[in-house]
PDB file of N, CA, C and O in Angstrom:
ATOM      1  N   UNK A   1    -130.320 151.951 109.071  1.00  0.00           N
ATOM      2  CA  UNK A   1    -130.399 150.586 109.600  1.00  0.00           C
ATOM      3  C   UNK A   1    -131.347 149.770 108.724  1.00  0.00           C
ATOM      4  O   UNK A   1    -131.012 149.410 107.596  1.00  0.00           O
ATOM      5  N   UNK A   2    -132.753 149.430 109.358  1.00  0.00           N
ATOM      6  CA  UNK A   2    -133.762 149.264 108.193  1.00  0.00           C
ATOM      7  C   UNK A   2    -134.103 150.163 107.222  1.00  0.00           C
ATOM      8  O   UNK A   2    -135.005 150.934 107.552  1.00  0.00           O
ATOM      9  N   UNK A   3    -133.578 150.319 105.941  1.00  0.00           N
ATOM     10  CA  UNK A   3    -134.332 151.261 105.074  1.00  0.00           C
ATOM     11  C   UNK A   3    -135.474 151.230 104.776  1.00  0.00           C
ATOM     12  O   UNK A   3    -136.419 152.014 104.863  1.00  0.00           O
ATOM     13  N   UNK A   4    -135.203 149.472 104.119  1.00  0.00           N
ATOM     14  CA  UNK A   4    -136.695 148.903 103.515  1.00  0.00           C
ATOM     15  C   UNK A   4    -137.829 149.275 104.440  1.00  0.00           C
ATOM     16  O   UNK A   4    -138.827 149.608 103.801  1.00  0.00           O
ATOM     17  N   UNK A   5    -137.981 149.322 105.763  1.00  0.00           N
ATOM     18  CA  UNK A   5    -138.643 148.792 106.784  1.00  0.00           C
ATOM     19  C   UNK A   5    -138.928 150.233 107.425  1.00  0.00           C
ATOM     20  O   UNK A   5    -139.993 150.443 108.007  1.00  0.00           O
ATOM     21  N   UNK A   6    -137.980 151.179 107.304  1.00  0.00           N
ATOM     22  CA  UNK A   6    -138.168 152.616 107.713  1.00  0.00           C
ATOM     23  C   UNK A   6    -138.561 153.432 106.794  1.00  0.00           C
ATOM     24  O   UNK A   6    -139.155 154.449 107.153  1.00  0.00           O
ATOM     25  N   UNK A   7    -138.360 153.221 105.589  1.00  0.00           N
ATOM     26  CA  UNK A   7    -139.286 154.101 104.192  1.00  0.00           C
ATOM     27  C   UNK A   7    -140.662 154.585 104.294  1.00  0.00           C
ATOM     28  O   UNK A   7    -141.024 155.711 103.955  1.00  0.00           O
ATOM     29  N   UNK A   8    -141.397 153.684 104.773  1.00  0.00           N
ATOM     30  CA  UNK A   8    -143.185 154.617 105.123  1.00  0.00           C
ATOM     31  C   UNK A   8    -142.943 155.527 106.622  1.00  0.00           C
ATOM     32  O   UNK A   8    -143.599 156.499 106.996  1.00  0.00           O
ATOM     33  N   UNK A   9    -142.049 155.013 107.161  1.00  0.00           N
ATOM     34  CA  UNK A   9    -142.280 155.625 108.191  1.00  0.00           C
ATOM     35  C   UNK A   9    -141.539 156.842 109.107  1.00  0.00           C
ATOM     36  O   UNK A   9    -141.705 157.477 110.149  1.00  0.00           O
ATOM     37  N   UNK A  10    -140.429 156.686 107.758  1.00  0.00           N
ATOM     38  CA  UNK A  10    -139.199 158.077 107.444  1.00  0.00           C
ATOM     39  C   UNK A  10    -140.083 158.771 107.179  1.00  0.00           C
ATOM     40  O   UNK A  10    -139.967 159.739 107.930  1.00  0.00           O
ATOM     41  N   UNK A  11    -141.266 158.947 106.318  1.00  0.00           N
ATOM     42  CA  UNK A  11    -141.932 160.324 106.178  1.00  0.00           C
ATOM     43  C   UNK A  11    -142.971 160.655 107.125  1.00  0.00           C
ATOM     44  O   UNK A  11    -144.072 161.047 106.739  1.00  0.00           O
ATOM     45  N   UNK A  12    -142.682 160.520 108.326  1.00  0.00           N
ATOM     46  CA  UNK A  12    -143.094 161.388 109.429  1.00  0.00           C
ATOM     47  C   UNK A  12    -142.557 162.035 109.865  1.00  0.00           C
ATOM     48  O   UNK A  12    -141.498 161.516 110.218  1.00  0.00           O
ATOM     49  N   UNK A  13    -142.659 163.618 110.264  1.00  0.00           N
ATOM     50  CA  UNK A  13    -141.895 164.676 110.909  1.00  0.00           C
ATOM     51  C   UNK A  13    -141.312 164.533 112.096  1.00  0.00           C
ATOM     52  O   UNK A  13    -140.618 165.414 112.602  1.00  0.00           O
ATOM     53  N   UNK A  14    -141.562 163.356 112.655  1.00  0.00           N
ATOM     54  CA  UNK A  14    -140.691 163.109 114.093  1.00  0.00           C
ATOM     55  C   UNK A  14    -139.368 162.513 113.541  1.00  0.00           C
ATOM     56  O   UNK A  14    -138.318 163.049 113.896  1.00  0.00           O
ATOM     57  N   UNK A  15    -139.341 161.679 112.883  1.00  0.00           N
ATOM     58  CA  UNK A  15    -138.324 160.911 111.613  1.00  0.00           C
ATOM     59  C   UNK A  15    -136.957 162.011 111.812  1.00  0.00           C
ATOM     60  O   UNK A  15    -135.800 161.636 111.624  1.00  0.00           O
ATOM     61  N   UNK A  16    -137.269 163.202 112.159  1.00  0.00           N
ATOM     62  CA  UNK A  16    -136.141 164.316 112.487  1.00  0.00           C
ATOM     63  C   UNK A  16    -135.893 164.239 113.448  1.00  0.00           C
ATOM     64  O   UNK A  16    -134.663 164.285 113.478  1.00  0.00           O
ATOM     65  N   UNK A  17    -136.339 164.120 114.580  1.00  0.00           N
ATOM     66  CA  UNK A  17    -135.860 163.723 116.171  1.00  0.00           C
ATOM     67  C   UNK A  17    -135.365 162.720 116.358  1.00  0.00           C
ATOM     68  O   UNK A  17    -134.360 162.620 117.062  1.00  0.00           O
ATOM     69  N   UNK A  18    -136.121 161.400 115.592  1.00  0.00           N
ATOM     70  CA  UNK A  18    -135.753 160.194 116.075  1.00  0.00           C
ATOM     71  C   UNK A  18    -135.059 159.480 115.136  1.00  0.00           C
ATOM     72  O   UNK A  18    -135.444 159.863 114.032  1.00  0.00           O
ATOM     73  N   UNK A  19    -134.336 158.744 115.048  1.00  0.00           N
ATOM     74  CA  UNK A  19    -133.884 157.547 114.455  1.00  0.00           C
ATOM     75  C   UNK A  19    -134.908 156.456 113.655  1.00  0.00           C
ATOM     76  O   UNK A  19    -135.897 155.816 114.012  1.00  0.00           O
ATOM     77  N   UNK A  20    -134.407 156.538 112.814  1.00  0.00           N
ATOM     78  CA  UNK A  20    -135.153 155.114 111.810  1.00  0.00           C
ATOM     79  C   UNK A  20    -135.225 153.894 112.360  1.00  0.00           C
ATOM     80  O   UNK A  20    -136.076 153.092 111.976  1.00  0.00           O
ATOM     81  N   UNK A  21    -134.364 153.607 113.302  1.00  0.00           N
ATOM     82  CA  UNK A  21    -134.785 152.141 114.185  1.00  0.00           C
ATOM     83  C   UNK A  21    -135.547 152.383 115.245  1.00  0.00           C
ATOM     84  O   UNK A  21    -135.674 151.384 115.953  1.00  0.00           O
ATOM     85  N   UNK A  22    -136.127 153.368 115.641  1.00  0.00           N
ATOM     86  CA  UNK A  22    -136.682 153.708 116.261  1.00  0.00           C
ATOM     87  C   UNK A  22    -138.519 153.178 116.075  1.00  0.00           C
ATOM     88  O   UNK A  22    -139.227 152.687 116.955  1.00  0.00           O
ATOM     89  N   UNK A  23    -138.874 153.474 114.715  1.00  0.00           N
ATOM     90  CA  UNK A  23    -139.894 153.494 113.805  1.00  0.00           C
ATOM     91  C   UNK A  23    -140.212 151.500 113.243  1.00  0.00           C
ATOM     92  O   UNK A  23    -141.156 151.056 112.591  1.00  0.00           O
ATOM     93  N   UNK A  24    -139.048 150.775 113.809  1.00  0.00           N
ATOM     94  CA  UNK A  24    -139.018 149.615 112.718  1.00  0.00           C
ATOM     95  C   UNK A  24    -139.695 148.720 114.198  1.00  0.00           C
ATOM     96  O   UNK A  24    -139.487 148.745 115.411  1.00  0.00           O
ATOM     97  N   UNK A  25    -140.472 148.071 113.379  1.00  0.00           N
ATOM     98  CA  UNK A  25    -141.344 147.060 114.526  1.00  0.00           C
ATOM     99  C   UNK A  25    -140.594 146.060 114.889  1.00  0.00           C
ATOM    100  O   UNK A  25    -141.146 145.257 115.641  1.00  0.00           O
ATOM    101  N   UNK A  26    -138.987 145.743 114.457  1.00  0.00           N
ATOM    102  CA  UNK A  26    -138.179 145.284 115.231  1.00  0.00           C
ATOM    103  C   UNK A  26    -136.566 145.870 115.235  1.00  0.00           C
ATOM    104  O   UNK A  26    -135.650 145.440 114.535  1.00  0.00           O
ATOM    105  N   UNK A  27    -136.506 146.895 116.160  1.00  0.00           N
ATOM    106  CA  UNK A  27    -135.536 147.281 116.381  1.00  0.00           C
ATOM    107  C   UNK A  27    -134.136 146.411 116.602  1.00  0.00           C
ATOM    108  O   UNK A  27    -134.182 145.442 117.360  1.00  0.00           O
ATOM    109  N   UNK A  28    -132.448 146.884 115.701  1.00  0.00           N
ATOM    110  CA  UNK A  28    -131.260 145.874 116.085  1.00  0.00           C
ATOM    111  C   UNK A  28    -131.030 145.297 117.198  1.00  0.00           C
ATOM    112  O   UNK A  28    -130.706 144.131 117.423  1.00  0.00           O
ATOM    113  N   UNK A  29    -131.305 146.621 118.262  1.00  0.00           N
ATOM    114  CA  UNK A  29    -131.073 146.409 119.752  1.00  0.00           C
ATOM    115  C   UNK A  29    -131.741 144.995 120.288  1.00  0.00           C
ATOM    116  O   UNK A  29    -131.258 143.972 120.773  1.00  0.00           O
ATOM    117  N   UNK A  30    -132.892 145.365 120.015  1.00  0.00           N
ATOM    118  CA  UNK A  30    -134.148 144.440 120.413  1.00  0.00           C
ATOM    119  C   UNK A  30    -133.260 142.827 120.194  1.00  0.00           C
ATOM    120  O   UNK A  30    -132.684 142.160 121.054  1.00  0.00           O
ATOM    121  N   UNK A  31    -133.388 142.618 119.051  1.00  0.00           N
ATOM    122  CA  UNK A  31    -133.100 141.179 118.339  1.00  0.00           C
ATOM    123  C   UNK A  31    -131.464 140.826 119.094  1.00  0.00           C
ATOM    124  O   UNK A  31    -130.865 139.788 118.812  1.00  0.00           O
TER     125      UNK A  31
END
C-alpha cells in the first residue's frame, strides 16, 4: 500500500503479523 511510508517501519518483526497499512500514520481505510 504505502511503501514509501511503510519502509522504516517494515523492519520491525511484527511487520510479519501485520500489514504495512497497519504501521502508516494514515491508513487507506482511514482516509
Amino acid at each position: 500500500l504505502f511503501g514509501a511510508l511503510a519502509t522504516p517501519y517494515a523492519r520491525l518483526p511484527i511487520q510479519q503479523t501485520r500489514p504495512d497499512y497497519t504501521y502508516t500514520p494514515q491508513p487507506p481505510y482511514y482516509r
